[in-house]
N, C-alpha and C positions, 0 to 999 in steps of 0.2 A: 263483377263478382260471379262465379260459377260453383261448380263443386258442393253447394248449401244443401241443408239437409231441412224442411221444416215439417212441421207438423199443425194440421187446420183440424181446427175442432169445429166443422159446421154443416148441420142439415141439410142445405139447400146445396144440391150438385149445382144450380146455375148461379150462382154467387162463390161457391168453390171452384169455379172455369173461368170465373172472371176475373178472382185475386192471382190466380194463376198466372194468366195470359197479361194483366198490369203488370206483374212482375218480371215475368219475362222480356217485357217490350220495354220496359225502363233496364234492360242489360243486368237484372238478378238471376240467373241461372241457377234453380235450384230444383230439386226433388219432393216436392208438394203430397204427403201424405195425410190425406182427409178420413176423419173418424167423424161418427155422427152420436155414439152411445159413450154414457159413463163407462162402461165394462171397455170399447176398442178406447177409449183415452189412457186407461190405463195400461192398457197390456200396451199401448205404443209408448207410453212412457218408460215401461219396464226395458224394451230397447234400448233405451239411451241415444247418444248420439245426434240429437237435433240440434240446431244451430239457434233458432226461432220456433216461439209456439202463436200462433194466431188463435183466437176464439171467439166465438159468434158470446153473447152474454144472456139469450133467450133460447133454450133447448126443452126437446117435450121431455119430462122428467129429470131436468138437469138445468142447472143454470151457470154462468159464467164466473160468479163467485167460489165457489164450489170446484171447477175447473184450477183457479187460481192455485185453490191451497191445496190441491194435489199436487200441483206442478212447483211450489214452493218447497212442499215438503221432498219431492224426487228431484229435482232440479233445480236449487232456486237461482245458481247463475245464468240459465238459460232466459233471454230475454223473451216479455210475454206482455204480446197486444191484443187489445180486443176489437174486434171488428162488429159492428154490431148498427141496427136500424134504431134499437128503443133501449137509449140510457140516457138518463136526463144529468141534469151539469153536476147533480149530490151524488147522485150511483157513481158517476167518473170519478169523483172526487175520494171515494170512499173504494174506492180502484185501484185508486193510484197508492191511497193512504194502504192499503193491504198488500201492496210490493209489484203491481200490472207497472209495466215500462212505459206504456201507453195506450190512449184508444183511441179508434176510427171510425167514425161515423159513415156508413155503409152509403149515405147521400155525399157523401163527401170525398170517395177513395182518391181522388188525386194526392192526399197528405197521405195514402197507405205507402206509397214508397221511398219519400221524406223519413216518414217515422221509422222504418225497416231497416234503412239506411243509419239512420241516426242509433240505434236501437243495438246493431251490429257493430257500428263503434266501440259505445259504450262497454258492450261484451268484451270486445275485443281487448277493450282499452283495462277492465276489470279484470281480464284475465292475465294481460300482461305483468298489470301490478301485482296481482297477485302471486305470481310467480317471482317475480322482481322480491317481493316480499318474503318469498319462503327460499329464495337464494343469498337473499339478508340473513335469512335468521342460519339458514344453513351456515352460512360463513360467520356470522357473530357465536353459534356455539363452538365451530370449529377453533378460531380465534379463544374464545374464553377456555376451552379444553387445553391449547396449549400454552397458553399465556399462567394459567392457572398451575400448571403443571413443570413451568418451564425452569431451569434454577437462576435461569436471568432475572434482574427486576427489568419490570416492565410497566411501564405504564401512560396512561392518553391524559392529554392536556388540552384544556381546549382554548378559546380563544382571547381569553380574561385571563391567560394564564397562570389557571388553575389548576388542580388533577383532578379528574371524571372518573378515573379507571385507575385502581392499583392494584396489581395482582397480590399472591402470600407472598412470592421469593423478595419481590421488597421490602414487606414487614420482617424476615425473614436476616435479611442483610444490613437493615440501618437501625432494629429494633426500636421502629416507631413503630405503634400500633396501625391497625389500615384507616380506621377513624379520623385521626387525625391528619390522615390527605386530604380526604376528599371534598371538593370545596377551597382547598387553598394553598397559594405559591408556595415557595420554597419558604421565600422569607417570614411569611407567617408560621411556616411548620417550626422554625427555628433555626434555621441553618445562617452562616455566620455571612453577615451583610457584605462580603467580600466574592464570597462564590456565588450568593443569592444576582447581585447585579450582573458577574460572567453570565450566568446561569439564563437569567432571564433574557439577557440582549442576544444572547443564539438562538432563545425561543424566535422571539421578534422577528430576528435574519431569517428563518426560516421558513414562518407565517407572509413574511414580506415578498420572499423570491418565490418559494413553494419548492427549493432545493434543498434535497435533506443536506446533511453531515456529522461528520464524526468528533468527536471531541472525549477526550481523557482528561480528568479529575479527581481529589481525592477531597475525602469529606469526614471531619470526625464523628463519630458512633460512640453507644455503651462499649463499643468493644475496641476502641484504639481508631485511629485515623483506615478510612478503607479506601480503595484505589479501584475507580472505576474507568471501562473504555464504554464510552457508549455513542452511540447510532439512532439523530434523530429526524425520524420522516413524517413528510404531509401525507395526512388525509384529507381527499377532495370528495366537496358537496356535489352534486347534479349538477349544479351549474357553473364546475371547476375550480372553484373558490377552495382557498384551504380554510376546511373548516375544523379539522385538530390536529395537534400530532402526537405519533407513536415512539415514544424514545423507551429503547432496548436497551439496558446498561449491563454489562458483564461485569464480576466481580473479580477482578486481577489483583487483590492484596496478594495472595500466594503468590505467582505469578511475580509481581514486583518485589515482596521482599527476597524473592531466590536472585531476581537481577539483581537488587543490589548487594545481595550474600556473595552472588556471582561477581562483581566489581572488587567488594572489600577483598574476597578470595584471591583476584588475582593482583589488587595492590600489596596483597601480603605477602604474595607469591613472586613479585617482583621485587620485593623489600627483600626475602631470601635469598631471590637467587645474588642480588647485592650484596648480602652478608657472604654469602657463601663463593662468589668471586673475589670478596674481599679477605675471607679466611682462606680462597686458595693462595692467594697474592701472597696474604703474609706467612703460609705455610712456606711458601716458594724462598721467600725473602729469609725467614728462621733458617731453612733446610740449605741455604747460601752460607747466612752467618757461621751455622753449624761446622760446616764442612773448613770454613775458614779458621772457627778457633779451635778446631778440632788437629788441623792439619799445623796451625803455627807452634804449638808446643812442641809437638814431634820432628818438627823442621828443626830446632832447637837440641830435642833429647837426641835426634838419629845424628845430626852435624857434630856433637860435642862428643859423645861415644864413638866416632868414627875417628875422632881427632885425639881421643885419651888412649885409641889403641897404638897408637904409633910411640906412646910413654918418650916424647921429645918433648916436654913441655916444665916450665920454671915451675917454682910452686905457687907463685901469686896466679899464673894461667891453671894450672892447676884446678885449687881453690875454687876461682870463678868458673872453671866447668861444671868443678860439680854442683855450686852452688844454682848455677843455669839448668842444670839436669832435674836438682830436684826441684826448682821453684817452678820448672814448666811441669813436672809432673804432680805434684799440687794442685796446678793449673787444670790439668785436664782432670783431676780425681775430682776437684768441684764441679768443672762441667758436667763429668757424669753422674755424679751426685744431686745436682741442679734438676738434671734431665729425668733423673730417678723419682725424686719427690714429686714432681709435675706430674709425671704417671701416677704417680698413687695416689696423687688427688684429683685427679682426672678420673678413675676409677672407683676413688673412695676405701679405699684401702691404706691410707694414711692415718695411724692412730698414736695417740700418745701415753706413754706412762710414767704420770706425775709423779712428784714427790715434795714437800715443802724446800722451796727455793729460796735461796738469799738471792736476791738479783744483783747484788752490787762482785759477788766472785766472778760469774757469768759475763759484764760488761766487764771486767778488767779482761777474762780471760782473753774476751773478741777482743779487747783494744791491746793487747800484748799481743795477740797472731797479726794485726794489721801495722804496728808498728813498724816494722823496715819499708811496707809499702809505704807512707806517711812520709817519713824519714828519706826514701829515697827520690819526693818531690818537695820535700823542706816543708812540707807541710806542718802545722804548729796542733797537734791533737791533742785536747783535752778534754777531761773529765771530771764533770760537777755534781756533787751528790746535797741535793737540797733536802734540811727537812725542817719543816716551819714548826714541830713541836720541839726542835733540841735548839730553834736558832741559829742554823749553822748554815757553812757553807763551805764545802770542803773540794779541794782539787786534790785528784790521786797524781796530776802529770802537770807541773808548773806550766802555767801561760809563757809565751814570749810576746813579743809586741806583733799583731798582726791585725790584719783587718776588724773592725771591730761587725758582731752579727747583731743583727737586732736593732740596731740606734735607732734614733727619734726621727733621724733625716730619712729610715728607708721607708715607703710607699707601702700601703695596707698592701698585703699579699694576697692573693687569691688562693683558695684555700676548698679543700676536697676531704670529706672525713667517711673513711669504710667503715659501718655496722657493722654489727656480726651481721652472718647470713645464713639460712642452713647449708652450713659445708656434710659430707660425711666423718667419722671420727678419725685419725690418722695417728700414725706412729712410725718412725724413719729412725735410723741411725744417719747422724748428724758427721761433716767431713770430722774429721780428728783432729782437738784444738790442741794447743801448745801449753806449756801448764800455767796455770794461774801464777801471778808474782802477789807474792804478798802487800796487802794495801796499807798504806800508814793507818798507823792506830786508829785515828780519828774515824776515822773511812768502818775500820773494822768493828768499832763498836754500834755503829746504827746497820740495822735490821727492814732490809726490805722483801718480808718475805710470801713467795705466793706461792699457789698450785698448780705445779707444773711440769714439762719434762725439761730436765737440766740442759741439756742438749741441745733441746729445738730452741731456748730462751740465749741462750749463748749464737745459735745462727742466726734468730732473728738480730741479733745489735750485731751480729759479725756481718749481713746481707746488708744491711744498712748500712753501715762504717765504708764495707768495699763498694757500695756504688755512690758514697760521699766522698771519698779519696778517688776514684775514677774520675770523678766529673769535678773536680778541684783543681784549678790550676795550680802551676810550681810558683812554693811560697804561699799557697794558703794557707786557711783553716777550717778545720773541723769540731765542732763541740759536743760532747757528748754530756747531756744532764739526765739526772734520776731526781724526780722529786714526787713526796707525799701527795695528792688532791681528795679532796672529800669528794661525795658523792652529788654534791651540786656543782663542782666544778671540770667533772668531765666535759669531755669535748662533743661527747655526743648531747647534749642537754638532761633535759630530766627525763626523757624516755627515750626509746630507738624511733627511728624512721619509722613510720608506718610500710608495712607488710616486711619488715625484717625481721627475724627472729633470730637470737643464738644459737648458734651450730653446738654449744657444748653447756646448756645449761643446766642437765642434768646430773653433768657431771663437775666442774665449774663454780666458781662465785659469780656474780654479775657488776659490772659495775654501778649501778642505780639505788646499789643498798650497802653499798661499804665503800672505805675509803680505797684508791685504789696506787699502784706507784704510776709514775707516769714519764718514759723514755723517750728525750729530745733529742733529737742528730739533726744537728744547724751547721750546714758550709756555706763559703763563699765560693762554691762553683759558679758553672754554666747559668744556671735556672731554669725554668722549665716554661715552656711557651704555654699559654692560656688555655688552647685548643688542646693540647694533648694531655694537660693536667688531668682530665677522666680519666683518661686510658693509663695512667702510671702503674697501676695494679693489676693491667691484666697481664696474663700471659702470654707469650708471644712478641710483644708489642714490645717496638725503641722507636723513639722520637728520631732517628736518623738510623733506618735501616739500609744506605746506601753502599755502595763498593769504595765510596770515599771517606766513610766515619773515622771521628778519629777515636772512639772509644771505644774497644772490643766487647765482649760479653755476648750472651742468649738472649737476653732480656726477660728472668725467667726471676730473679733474684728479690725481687718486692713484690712479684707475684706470690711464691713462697710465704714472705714475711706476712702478706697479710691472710692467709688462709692459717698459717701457723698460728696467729695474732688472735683472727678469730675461734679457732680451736682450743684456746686457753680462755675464753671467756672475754676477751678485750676488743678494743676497737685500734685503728691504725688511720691516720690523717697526714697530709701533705699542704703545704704550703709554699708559694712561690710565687712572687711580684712580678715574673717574666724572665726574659732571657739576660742573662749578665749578672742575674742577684741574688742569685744561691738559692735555696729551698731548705725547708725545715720537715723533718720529718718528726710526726709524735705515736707515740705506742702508748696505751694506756691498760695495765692488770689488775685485775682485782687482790689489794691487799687480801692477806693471812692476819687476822689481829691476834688469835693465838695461835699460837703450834706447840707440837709433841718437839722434845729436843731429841735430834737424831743423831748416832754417831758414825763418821767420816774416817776412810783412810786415808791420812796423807801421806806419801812420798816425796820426798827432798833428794834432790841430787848432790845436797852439798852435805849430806849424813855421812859421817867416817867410813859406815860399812855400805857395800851393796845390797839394794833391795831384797836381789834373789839368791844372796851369799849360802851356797851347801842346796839349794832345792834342786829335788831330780826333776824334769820334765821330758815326757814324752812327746815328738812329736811327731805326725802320720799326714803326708802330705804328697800325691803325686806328681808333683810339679817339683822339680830339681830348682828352680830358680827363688819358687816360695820356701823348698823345705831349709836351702843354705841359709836364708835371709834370717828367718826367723830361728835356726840354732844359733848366729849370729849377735844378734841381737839379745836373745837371753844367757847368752854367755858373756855377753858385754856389761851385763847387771848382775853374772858372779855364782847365775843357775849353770848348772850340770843339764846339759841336753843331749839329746841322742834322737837319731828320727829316724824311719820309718816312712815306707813308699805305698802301702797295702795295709788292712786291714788285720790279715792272716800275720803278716807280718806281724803288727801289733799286738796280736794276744801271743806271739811265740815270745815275745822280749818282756810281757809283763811280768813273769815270773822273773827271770836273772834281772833285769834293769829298777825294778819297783819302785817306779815315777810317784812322787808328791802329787804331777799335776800331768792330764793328760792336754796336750790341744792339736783336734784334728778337723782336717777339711771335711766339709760334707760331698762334693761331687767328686766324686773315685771311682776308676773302673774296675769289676767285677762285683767289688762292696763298696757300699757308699758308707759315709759317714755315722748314717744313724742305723746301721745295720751291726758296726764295732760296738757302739754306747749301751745297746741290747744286749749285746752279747758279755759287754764289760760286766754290765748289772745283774747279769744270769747267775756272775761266778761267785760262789758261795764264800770265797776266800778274802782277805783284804784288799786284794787288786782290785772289788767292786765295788769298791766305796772310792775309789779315786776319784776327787774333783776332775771335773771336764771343760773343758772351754769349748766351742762348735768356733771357728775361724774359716768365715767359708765367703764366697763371692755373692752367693744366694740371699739377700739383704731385706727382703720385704719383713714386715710385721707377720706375718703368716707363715713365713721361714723361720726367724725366731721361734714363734711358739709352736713351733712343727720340734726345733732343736729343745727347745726345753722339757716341752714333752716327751722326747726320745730316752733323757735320761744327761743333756747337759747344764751345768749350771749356769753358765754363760753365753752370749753369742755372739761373735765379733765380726765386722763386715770386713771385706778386704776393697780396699789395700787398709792397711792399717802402720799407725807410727809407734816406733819403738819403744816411746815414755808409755802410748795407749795400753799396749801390749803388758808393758810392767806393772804397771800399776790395777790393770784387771788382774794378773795371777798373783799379787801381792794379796790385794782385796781376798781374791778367792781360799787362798792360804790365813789369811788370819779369821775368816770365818769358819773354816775348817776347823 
């Protein structure tokens, strides 16, 4: 030992030269500063710095008692012995009891450098701990500052594992109070004996190796299951031992529920882009069919007109030209017709305007337009008009012997029924039907009447009819029934699907509260495969959209009917036991139990005189091929016509010509249509009161009411047929 700094408290220079020199000669090296007075004891205390304080316990005016508790009070880690001739075994005793390290019996110094020795340990050894002690606490506040502060939980467990220590951010995150830890496992806090046992056997693993680890878990709370990652490490005792551990748990609920937002996002994401290379697929497969049945009419209409100009031809070839001419151009007027409606309800610009309806004029009229189709696969169509308060059962078209539908031997059918849904509201002008034939009496005295547009109710049983006759082989049958149902025996039960709603119940009856008619078309076709029985109703979509189908069309056609279907208030269902056994289609409307009687114009082509016998008509039309047709046509019903290419035109001829009835295109260059109607209504004279018909290409519901607001009474879409034509300017003429 060297380097020592002590300080002697004793009288006697020749016993201060001899602790000295003991010291030195036992290898203590140190700087031996001797005071003799209370007064230098203190001012050498007031230094500081000693290592050791020695002191004699007999001083003249001081005593070694007295020495002590200065040096207690200035120093009391500094170790302090007495060295001393006369202290008996109670004075020591009462020495040591006051805080003296040790005494020495001045007959005895051989134990002075044992005790010195020993004395400087202790120091040493008190001061280390000491320090040790205030680098504990140092880092135990450090520790609680952040632990306290931290938004992790946090907390020490010790070796009963139990928790000692839980910070707030755990009260914080599992909304147990802090109370309720401290002192106890998991499983007594209450956690569910399933995580409590993971829980515990990683404590154990941990306590057992003294290797932390990580572990993720999730654990129910007041506030929903939470999702932790947590991180649990040894604390080691002095003597290596793990004596607790610290586990850090981070709260990753956010965190996880965005991963799993992040997963469902892109199963959804992946579910679309599915859909949406399936809607390219089928747009690809429609935009094919398209192009095919767009392109075979006209194969048709251009070969036959290219073969009538050469006028080499009998008149049965004849005939069959032009019958081929117009039945492809028919063809194509429904496809674009098809194609039209699709848009507007795609857009929602599709609306209707009702009116109380007999349903049974409407099914004859569709089953007289599809008749030659029928007829020209022998197909056997008929029509049954059921109603369980008259008893009856009436056919408008006799059976022949043909497959029987429905028997007891066919197999329950699998079967698909469309709610309404909210559609938008719609209104179309419907292709041009052929006219009604009058129904046998029986037929004509029962009354099925709803709220509807005349039009859209006649394409609905015509869209049906033609994809029942399409997919009918030659020699089958087709049935068409109308019959009464009350309001428990709809097809949709006693309420709609849940989350469906009526597209038109504002305007509408419903079926759930009145009786309603209900429209069956049953073939002995193809049938319909199980799998695509969903999909019959969308758009787009055929069960064989191949370059080998043997059945033409869009597949746009029961799409149609049931948004139509739904727009009236009704529902539309399919049935079909599979492929080979036909399908049944059912339409169901909301009866009219009373109605306003309304009055009807009819025309009859087999009436002695002509409809339009002596009426002048104006017409205004720049297209040379429209304006011949249509003077044509109503010079074939016995009107006086005269047309017009221009506008300007038309007001120079209304004074010499003074038309009954005016009808003119709306799309014209220089003036258009609704620029003449203005102008017509300007003139103060009788010319301005002339009924007007609008006959234009322009067909939407928003064109219409564009035309009727301009100032015409009418508006007719083109192409239009010549009965259609007559029978609007008849109408118009006898309301005039």
């Amino acid at each position: 030992m060297s380097g020592l700094k002590f300080l002697l408290l004793e009288d006697s220079l020749l016993d201060a030269e001899l602790i000295h020199a003991l010291l030195t000669e036992s290898g203590i090296g140190c700087d031996l500063l001797q005071v003799t007075t209370q007064a230098e004891f203190q001012t050498a205390l007031n230094q500081d710095g000693f290592d050791l304080i020695l002191s004699d316990y007999a001083l003249p005016g001081f005593d070694g008692i007295t020495a002590l508790g200065m040096a207690q009070r200035h120093c009391p880690d500094i170790p302090f012995i007495f060295v001393t001739a006369t202290m008996g075994e109670e004075v020591a005793i009462e020495t040591l009891k006051s805080g003296a390290t040790d005494y020495v019996l001045k007959q005895r110094l051989e134990r002075l450098v044992p005790s010195v020795r020993r004395a400087l340990r202790e120091a040493q050894y008190r001061r280390t701990c000491k320090m040790a002690e205030a680098e504990l606490y140092r880092r135990e506040q450090e520790f609680r500052a952040l632990a306290e502060n931290s938004p992790d939980a946090i907390t020490r467990i010790d070796g009963e594992l139990s928790y000692c220590y839980v910070n707030p951010a755990t009260e914080k995150s599992t909304g147990i109070p802090l109370e309720r830890w401290i002192g106890k496992t998991v499983a007594a806090i209450g956690y569910p004996k399933g995580f409590s046992t993971i829980w515990e056997a990683k404590l154990r693993q941990v306590f057992a190796t003294g290797v932390g680890c990580w572990m993720e878990f999730d654990v129910p709370s007041q506030k929903g299951r939470i999702y932790y990652q947590a991180r649990i490490v040894p604390e080691y005792a002095p003597d290596g031992s793990v004596q607790s551990l610290l586990n850090i748990a981070r709260d990753v609920t956010e965190y996880k529920l965005a991963e799993q937002a992040l997963r469902e996002s892109e199963a959804q994401l992946r579910q679309q882009k599915e859909e949406l290379e399936r809607a390219s697929q089928i747009k690809d497969e429609f935009l094919a069919v398209l192009s095919h049945e767009l392109r075979s009419p006209l194969n048709a209409i251009l070969g036959w007109s290219k073969i009538l100009r050469t006028r080499k031809l009998d008149t049965i070839t004849l005939n069959r030209a032009l019958e081929t001419i117009e039945r492809n151009a028919k063809l194509q007027t429904q496809l674009i017709e098809d194609l039209l409606d699709v848009s507007r309800i795609i857009c929602g610009k599709l609306t209707l305007r009702p009116f109380q309806t007999n349903l049974i004029p409407a099914i004859e009229a569709a089953i007289d337009t599809m008749r030659l189709a029928a007829q020209a696969k022998s197909i056997n169509l008929e029509f049954l008009v059921v109603d369980s308060r008259l008893k009856t059962a009436n056919k408008s078209i006799q059976n022949t012997k043909s497959p029987k539908i429905g028997t007891e031997e066919t197999p329950a059918p699998t079967s698909l029924k469309i709610q309404n849904s909210q559609s938008p509201p719609i209104g179309l002008q419907s292709p041009a039907s052929r006219g009604t034939p009058s129904p046998p009496p029986q037929i004509q005295e029962q009354k099925f009447y709803v709220l509807g547009d005349p039009n859209r109710l006649q394409q609905i049983v015509w869209n049906l009819l033609s994809n029942a006759i399409k997919f009918t082989p030659q020699g089958g049958r087709v049935e068409v029934e109308l019959q009464r149902v009350g309001p428990d025996e709809t097809d949709d039960g006693d309420k709609p699907d849940e989350g469906v709603t009526s597209s038109s119940s504002s305007s509408f009856p419903t079926l759930h509260s009145l009786n309603s008619a209900k429209i069956t078309v049953r073939d002995t076709g193809i049938g319909i495969k199980s799998d695509f029985l969903p999909y019959v109703f969308d758009s787009f979509r055929q069960a064989d959209g191949s370059t080998t189908r043997k059945h033409g069309g869009l597949g746009l056609g029961l799409a149609i009917v049931r948004h139509l279907v739904e727009l009236h208030g009704g529902t539309v269902a399919v049935e079909s036991s599979g492929e080979g056994k036909g399908a049944t289609f059912s339409v169901q409307l909301p009866l009219l139990e009373k109605r306003e009687e309304s009055k009807s114009v009819l025309l009859s082509s087999s009436s002695g005189s002509s409809p339009l016998e002596g009426m002048r008509v104006l017409v205004v039309d720049d297209e040379t091929d429209s304006r011949d047709f249509l003077v044509f046509a109503l010079e074939e019903f016995g009107a006086i016509a005269t047309a017009v290419t221009s506008t300007s035109s038309a007001l120079e001829v209304l004074t010499t010509f003074k038309p009954d009835v005016l009808i003119s295109d709306i799309g014209m260059p220089e003036e258009d249509g609704y620029s003449l109607i203005r102008q017509m209504r300007a003139l103060p004279t009788q010319e301005g009161h002339i009924p007007a018909i609008a006959l234009t290409a322009y067909a939407t519901e928003k064109d219409r009411q564009a035309a009727i607001a301009a100032g015409f009474q009418r508006h007719l879409s083109k192409p239009v047929m010549p009965d259609q034509l007559v029978t609007v300017v008849a109408e118009l003429m006898q309301e005039g």
